[in-house]
BALUM-620156 format. One record per residue: residue in one letter; chain; x negated, y, z negated of N, C-alpha, C in turn. Coordinates in steps of 0.05 Angstrom, whole numbers, m for minus. Atoms other than C-alpha are relative to their C-alpha. Layout:
REM BALUM-620156
<r res="A" chain="A" n_x="X" n_y="Y" n_z="Z" ca_x="X" ca_y="Y" ca_z="Z" c_x="X" c_y="Y" c_z="Z"/>
...
//
This chain:
REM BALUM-620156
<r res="X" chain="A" n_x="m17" n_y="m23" n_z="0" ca_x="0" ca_y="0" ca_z="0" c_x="m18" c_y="25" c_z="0"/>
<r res="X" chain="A" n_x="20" n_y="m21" n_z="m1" ca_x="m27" ca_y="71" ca_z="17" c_x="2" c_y="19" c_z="m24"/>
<r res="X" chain="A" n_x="m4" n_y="m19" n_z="24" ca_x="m32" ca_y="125" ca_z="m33" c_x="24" c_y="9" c_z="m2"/>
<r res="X" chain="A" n_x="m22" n_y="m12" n_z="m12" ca_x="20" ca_y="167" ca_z="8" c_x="22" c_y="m13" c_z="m8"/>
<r res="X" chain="A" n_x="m17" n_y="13" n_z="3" ca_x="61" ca_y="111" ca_z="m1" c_x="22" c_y="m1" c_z="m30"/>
<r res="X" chain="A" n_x="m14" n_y="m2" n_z="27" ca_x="59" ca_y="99" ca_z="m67" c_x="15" c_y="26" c_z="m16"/>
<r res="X" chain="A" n_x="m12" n_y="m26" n_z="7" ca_x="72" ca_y="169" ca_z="m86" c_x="30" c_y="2" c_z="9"/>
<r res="X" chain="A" n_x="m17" n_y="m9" n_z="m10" ca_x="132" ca_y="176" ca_z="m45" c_x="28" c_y="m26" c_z="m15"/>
<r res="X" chain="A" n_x="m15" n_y="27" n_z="12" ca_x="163" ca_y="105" ca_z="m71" c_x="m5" c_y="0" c_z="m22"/>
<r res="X" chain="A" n_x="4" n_y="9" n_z="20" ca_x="148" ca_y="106" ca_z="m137" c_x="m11" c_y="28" c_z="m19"/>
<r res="X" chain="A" n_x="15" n_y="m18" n_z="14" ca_x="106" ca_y="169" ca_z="m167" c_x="33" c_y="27" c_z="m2"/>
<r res="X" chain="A" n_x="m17" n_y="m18" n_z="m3" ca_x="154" ca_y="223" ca_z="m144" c_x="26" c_y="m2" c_z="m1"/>
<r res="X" chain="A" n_x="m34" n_y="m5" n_z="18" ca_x="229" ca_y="187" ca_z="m163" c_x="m5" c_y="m3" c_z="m27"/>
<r res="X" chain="A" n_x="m5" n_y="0" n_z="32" ca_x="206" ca_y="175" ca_z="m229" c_x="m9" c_y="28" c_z="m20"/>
<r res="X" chain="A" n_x="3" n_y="m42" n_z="0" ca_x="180" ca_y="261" ca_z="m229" c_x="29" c_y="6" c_z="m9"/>
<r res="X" chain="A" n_x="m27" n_y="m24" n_z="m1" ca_x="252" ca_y="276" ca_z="m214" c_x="14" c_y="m19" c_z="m22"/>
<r res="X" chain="A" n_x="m12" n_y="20" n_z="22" ca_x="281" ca_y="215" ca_z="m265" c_x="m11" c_y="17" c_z="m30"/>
<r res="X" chain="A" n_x="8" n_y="m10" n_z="16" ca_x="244" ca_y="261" ca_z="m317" c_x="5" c_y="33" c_z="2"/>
<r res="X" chain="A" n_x="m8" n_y="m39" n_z="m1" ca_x="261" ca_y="329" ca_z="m295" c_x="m24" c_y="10" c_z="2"/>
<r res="X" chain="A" n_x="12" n_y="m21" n_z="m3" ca_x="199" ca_y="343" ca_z="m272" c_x="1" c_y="15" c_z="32"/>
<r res="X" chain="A" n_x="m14" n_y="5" n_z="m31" ca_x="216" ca_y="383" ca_z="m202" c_x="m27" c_y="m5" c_z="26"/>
<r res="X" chain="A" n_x="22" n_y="1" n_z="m21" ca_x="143" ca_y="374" ca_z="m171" c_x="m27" c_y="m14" c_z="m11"/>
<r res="X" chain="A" n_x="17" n_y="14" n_z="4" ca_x="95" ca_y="318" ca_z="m181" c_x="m16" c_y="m7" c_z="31"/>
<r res="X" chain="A" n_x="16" n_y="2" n_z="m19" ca_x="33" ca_y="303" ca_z="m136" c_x="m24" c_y="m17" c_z="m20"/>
<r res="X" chain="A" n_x="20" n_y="11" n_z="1" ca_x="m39" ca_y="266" ca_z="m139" c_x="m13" c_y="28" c_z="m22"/>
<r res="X" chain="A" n_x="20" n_y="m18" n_z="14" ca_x="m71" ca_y="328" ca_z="m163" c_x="16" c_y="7" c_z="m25"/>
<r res="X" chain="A" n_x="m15" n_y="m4" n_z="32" ca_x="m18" ca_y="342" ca_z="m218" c_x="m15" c_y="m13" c_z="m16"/>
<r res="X" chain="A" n_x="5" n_y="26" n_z="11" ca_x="m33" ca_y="268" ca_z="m241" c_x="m27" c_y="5" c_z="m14"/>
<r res="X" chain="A" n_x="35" n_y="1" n_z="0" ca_x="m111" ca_y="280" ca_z="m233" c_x="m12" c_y="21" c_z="m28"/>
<r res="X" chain="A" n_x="8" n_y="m12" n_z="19" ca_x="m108" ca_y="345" ca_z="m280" c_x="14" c_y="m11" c_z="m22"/>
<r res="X" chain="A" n_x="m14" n_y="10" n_z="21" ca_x="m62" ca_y="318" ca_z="m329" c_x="m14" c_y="m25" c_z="m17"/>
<r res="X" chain="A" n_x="24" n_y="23" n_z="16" ca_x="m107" ca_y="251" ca_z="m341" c_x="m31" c_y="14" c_z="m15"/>
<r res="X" chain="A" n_x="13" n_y="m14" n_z="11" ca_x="m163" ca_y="301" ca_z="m341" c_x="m3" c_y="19" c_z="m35"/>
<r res="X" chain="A" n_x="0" n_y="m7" n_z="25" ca_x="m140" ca_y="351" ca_z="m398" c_x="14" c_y="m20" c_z="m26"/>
<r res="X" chain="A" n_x="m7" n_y="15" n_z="26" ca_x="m107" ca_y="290" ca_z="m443" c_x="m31" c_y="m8" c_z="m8"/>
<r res="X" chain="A" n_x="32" n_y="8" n_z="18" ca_x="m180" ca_y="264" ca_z="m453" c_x="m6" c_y="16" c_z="m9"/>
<r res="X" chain="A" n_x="m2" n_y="m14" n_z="23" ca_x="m201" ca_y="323" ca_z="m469" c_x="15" c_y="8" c_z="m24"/>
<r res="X" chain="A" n_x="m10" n_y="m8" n_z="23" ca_x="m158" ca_y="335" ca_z="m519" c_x="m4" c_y="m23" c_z="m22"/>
<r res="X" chain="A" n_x="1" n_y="29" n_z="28" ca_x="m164" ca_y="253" ca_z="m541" c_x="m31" c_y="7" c_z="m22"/>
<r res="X" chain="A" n_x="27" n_y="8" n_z="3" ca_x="m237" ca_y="279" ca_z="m553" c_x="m22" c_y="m11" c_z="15"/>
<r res="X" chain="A" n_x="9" n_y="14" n_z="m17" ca_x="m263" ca_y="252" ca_z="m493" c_x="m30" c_y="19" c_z="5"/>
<r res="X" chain="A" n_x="19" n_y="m22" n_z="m22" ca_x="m334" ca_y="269" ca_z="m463" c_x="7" c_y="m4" c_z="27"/>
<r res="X" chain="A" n_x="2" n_y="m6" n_z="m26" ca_x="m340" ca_y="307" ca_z="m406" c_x="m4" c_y="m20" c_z="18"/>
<r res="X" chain="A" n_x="21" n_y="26" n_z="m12" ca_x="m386" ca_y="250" ca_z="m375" c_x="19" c_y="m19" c_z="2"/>
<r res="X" chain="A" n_x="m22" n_y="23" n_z="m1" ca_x="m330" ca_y="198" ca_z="m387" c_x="20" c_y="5" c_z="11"/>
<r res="X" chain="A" n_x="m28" n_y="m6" n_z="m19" ca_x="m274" ca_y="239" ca_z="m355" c_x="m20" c_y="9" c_z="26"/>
<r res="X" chain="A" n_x="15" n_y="m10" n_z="m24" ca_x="m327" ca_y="258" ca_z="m296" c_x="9" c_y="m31" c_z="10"/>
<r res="X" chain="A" n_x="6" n_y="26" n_z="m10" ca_x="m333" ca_y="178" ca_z="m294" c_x="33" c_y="m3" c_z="10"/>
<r res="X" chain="A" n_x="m27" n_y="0" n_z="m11" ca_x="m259" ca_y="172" ca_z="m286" c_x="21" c_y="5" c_z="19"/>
<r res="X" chain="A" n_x="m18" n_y="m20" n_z="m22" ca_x="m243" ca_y="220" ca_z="m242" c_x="m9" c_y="3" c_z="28"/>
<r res="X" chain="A" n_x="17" n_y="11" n_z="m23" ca_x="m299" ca_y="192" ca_z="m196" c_x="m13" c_y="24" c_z="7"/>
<r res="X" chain="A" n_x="12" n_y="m30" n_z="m5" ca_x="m331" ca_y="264" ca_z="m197" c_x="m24" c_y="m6" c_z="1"/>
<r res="X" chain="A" n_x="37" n_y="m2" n_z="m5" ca_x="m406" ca_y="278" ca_z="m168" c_x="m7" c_y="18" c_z="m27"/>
<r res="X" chain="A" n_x="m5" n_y="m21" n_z="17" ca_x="m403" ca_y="328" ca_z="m211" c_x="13" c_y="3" c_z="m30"/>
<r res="X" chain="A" n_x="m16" n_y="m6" n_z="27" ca_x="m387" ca_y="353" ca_z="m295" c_x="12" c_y="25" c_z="12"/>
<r res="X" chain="A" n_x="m4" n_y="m31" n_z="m10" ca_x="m377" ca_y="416" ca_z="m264" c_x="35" c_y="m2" c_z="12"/>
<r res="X" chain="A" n_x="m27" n_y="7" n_z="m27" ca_x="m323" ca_y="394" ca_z="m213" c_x="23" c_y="m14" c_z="m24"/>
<r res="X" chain="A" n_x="m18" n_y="18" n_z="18" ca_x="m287" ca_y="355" ca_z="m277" c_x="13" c_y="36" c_z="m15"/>
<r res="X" chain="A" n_x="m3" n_y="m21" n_z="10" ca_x="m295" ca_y="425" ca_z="m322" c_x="20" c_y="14" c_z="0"/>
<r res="X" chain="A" n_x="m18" n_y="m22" n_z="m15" ca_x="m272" ca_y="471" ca_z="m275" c_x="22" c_y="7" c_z="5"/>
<r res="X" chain="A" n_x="m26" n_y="m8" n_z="m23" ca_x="m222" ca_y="448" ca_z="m228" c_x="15" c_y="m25" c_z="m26"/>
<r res="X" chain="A" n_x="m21" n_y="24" n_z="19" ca_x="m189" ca_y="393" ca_z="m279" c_x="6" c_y="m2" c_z="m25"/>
<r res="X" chain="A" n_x="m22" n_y="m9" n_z="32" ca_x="m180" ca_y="404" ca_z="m342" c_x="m3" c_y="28" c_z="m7"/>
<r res="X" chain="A" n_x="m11" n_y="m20" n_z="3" ca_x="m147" ca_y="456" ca_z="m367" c_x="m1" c_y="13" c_z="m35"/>
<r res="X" chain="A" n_x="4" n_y="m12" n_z="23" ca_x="m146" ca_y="502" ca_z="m431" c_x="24" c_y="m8" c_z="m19"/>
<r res="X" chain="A" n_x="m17" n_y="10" n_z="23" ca_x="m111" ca_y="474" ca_z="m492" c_x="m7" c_y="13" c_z="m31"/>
<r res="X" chain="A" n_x="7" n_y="m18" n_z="22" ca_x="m101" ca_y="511" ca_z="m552" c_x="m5" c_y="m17" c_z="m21"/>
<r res="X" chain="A" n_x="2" n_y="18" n_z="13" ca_x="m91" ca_y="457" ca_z="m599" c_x="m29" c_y="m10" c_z="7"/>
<r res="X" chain="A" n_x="29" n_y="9" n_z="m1" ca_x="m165" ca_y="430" ca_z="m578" c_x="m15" c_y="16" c_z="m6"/>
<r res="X" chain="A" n_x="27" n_y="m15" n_z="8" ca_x="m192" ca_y="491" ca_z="m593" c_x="m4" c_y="4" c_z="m30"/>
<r res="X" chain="A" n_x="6" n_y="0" n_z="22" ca_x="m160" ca_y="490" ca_z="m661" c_x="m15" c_y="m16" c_z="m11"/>
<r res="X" chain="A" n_x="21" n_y="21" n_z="12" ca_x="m186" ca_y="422" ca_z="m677" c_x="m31" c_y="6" c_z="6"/>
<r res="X" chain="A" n_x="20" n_y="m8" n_z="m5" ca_x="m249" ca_y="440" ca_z="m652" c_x="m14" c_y="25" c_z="m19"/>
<r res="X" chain="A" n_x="4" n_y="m14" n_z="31" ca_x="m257" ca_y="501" ca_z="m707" c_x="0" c_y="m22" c_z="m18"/>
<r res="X" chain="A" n_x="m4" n_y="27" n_z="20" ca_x="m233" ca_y="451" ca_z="m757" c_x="m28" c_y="m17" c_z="m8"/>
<r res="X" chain="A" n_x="24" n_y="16" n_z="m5" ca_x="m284" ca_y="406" ca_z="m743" c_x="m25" c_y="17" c_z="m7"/>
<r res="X" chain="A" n_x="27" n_y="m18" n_z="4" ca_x="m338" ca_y="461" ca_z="m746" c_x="m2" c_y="m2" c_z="m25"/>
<r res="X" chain="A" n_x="m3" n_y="m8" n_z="34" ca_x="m316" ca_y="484" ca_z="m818" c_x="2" c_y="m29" c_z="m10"/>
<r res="X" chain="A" n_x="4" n_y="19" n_z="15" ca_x="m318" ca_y="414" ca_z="m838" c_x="m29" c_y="m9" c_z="0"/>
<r res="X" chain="A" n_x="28" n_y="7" n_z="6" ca_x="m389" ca_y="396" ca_z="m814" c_x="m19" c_y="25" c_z="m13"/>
<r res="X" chain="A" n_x="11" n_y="m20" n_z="31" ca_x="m413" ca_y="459" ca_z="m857" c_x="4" c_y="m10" c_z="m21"/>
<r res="X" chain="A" n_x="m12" n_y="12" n_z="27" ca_x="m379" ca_y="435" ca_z="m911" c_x="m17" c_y="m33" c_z="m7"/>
<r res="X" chain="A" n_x="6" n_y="25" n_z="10" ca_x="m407" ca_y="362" ca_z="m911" c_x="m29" c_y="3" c_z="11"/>
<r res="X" chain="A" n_x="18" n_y="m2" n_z="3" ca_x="m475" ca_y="392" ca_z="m893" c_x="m10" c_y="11" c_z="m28"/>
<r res="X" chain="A" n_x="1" n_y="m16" n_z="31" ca_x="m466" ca_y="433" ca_z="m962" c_x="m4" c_y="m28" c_z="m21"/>
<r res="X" chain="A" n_x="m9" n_y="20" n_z="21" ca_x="m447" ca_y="373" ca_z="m1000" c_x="m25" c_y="m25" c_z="m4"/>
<r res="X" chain="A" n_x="21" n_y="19" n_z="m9" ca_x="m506" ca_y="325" ca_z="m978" c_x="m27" c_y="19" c_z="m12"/>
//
């Protein structure tokens, strides 16, 4: 089955079965992209994923800015201060 295919049979009625009104490959591609990041993912591991030559090309064009990751990401800071204090 071709890509085209599948998309059209399968990707895009279960888009509109969800209310979303416009799904595509590249939707898909950033969406896998910024959930890793957010699971915590490295870069390097969503590059591998996404079959990218490139971290750059993963960065850039695919994932996207999440606020929630940036809180955790403070968080995280002020904790490894804290358990460098403690030690």
């Amino acid at each position: 089955m071709q890509d085209n295919n599948i998309l059209v049979r399968f990707i895009k009625p279960a888009g509109k079965e969800l209310e979303i009104p416009w799904v595509n490959w590249r939707c898909l591609r950033t969406s896998h992209a910024t959930w890793l990041k957010m699971a915590g993912a490295d870069v390097k591991d969503a590059q591998a994923q996404l079959r990218h030559s490139r971290a750059r090309t993963t960065l850039d064009i695919y994932q996207q800015f999440v606020v929630e990751s940036q809180y955790r990401a403070v968080e995280r800071l002020g904790t490894l201060g804290r358990t460098e204090l403690v030690q």
